[in-house]
N, C-alpha and C positions, 0 to 999 in steps of 0.2 A: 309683255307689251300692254301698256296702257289702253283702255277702251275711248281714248280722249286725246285729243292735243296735247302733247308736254308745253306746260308753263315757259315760253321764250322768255317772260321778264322786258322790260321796257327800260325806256333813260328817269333815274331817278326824277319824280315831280315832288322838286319840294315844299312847292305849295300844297300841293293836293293832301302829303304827310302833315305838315303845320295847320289845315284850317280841321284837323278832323277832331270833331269834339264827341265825347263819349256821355250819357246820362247817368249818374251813377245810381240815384234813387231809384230808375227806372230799371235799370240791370239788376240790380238786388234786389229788387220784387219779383222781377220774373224767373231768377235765381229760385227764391225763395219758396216759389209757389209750383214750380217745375215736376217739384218731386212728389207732390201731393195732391197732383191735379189727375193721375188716372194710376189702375193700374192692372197688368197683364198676366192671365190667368190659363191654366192647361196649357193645351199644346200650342197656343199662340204663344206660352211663355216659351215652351221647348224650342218652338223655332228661334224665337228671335234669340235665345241665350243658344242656340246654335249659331247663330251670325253673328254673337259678339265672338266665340271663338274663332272664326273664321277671320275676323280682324285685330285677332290679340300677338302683338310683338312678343314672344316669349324669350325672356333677356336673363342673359347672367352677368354682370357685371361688378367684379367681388376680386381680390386681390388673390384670392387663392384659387382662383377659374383653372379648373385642369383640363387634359383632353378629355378624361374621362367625363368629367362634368358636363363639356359641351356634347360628347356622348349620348349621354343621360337624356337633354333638353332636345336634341335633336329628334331623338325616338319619340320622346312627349311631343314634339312639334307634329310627325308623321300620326300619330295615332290618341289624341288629343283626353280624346273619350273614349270610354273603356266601349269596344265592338259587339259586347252583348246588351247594351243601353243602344247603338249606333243601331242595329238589327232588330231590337226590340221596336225602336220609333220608324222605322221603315227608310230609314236615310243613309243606307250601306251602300246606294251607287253615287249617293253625294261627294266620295271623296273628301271630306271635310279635314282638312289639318288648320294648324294655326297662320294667320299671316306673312308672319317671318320667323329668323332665330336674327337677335341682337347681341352681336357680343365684343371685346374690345378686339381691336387690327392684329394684336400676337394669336388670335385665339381663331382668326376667319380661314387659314389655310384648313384645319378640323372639322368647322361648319360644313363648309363648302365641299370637303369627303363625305360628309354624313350624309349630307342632304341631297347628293348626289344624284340627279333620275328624277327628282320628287316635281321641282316643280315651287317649290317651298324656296322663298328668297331668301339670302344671307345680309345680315344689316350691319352694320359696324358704326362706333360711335371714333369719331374725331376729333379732332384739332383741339389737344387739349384736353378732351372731359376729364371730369365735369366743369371747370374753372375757367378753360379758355383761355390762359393766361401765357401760353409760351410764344414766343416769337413767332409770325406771321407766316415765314418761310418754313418754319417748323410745321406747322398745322397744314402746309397746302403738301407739305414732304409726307406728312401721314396720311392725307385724303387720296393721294397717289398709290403710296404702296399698300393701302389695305384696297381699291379696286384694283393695280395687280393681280393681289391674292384670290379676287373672285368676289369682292362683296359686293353688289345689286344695289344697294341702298349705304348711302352715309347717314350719320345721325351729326351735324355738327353744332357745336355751341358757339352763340354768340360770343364777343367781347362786351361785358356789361359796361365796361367804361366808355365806351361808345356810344350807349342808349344814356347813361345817366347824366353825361357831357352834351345832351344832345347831341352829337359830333354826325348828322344823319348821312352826311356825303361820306364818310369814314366811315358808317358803318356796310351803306352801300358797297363801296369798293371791295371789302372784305370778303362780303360773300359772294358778293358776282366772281370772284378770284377762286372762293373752293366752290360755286356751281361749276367753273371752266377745269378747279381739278377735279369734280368727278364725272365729268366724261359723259358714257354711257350711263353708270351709275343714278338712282333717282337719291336728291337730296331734302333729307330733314332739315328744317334750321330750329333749335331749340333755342327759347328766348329765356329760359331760367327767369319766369316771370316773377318766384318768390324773392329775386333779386333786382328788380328795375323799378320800386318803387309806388307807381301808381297806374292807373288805367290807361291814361295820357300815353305814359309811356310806352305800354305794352301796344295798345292800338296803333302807335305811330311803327313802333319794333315792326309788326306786325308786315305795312303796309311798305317797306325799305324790305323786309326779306324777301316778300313778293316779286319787287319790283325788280330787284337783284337775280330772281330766275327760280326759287324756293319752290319745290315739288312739294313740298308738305311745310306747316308751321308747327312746331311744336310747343306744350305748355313748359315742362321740365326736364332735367334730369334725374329725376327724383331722388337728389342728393340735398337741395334744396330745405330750409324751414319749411317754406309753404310750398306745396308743389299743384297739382290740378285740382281748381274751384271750377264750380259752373259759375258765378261772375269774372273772373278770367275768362273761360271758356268763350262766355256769349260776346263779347269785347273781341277775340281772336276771330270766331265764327262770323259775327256781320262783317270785320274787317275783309274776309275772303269772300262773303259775298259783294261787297263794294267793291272788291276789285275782279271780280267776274261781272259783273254787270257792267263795269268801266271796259274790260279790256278782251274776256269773254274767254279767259282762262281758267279751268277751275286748277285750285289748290287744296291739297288733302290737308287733315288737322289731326292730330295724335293728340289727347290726353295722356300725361305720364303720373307714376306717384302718388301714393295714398289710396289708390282703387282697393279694394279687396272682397267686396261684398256682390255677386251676382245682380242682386238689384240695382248697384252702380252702371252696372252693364246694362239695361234695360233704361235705367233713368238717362245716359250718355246716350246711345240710339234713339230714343225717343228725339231727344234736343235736338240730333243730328240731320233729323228727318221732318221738323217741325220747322228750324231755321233753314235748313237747306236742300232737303226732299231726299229724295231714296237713292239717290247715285251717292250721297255720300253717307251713306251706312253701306258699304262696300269695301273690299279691300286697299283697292284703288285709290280711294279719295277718305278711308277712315281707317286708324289704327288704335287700337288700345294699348299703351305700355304700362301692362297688369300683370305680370307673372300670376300672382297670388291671389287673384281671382278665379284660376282657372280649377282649381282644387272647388269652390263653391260652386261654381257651374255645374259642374259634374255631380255634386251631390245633387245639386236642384234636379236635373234630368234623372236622376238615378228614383227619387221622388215621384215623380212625372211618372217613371213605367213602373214603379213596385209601387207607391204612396204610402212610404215609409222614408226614412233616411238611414243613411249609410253613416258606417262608422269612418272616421279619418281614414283608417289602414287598410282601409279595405280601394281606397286608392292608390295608384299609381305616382310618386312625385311628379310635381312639374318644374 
């Protein structure tokens, strides 16, 4: 359960999507100077790369995903950081696991065994991923049976011909149709922003998925050319604050794609908490879809209590 209002969504304004104009000079300077303007040292760093794990989607999504696989990421979800780093930093009654497990709707009935008692949501990606592109009935037929199966959260992808059509009432319809199929379930909408062209676009994407009922916006599916920028990112993020200041809903935002560096984690939470204050560096209202960052985390904290580093193998896969 949400510490907040669930997003009801409102009647598409289409005006309000068409007058929204984006700076871009002004985005890419603050982009640019984001990562270079401070930086977080000791055990400030431990904390906070402790609550980027607490908000990291850890996903498998791979043609050859077995149960054992999902297995594997499961346990990594429960036990994130190895528990002699976890009791060395004094944070063993934290409970700390990862955000979620994200994995495709064949694979959620195993999730949802593993994860079983924990507490730890099961996520499932939808309607089509990564392309979006199968028949309408098709997509709201998957949104259904993987919450069946037990999955907490859908991840679904826009139709890009929709945004690049401008078609904005069409895109409306669409997802207020998979908010209504997933139910209880909370819904991602991924905008595959390395696919919509320009800012324009995404901000407008952005402000139609909100309004359509959208628990969280997402950047990519990380199948994408380009998948999560912080200029994308600050374009997404003011657009949910405009519309929490308009309507007084908040909306959560995932970065997907291209993460892999601890310091990304650190440089994202900062952003998060500068444009939008400390309820969204939380699980709730922030999610990392970073698998492969969490391997670097771990060495950084391992760091932090020996101040040394760890070899690869001397970790646990995530």
């Amino acid at each position: 359960k949400m510490p907040h209002p669930r997003n009801e969504g409102m009647p598409l304004d289409i005006s309000w999507v068409e007058r929204g104009r984006v700076n871009m000079p002004a985005i890419n300077r603050r982009a640019a100077t984001h990562q270079t303007r401070r930086s977080i040292k000791k055990s400030w760093q431990a904390a906070w790369l402790l609550r980027a794990v607490s908000v990291m989607d850890l996903t498998t999504l791979s043609g050859d995903d077995t149960k054992t696989n999902v297995k594997r990421l499961c346990f990594k979800a429960k036990t994130p950081v190895r528990q002699d780093l976890i009791a060395a930093m004094g944070v063993k009654d934290c409970n700390i696991t990862t955000g979620a497990v994200c994995v495709y709707p064949s694979r959620v009935p195993d999730a949802v065994a593993f994860l079983k008692g924990t507490g730890i949501p099961v996520a499932s990606v939808a309607t089509g991923f990564p392309a979006g592109q199968t028949p309408l009935a098709q997509r709201l037929a998957e949104i259904k049976w993987a919450v069946e199966q037990g999955a907490d959260e859908i991840d679904i992808v826009l139709n890009r011909t929709l945004v690049l059509e401008q078609d904005w009432q069409g895109l409306y319809d669409e997802v207020k149709q998979m908010r209504a199929a997933c139910g209880h379930a909370h819904m991602k909408s991924i905008l595959a922003t390395g696919e919509l062209g320009n800012f324009y676009n995404i901000h407008r994407a952005s402000l139609v998925c909100m309004m359509a009922g959208s628990d969280f916006i997402k950047t990519s599916t990380g199948k994408e050319p380009v998948n999560a920028t912080l200029p994308v990112a600050l374009v997404m993020i003011r657009a949910i604050r405009e519309y929490y200041e308009k309507t007084g809903f908040k909306v959560g935002f995932k970065p997907a794609g291209g993460l892999r560096a601890a310091k990304d984690a650190l440089s994202w939470l900062a952003l998060m908490k500068e444009e939008l204050g400390d309820e969204w560096t939380k699980p709730d209202l922030f999610r990392i879809g970073a698998s492969a960052m969490l391997g670097d985390i771990e060495r950084q904290l391992y760091h932090n209590v020996h101040g040394r580093y760890a070899a690869n193998h001397q970790f646990s896969m995530a």
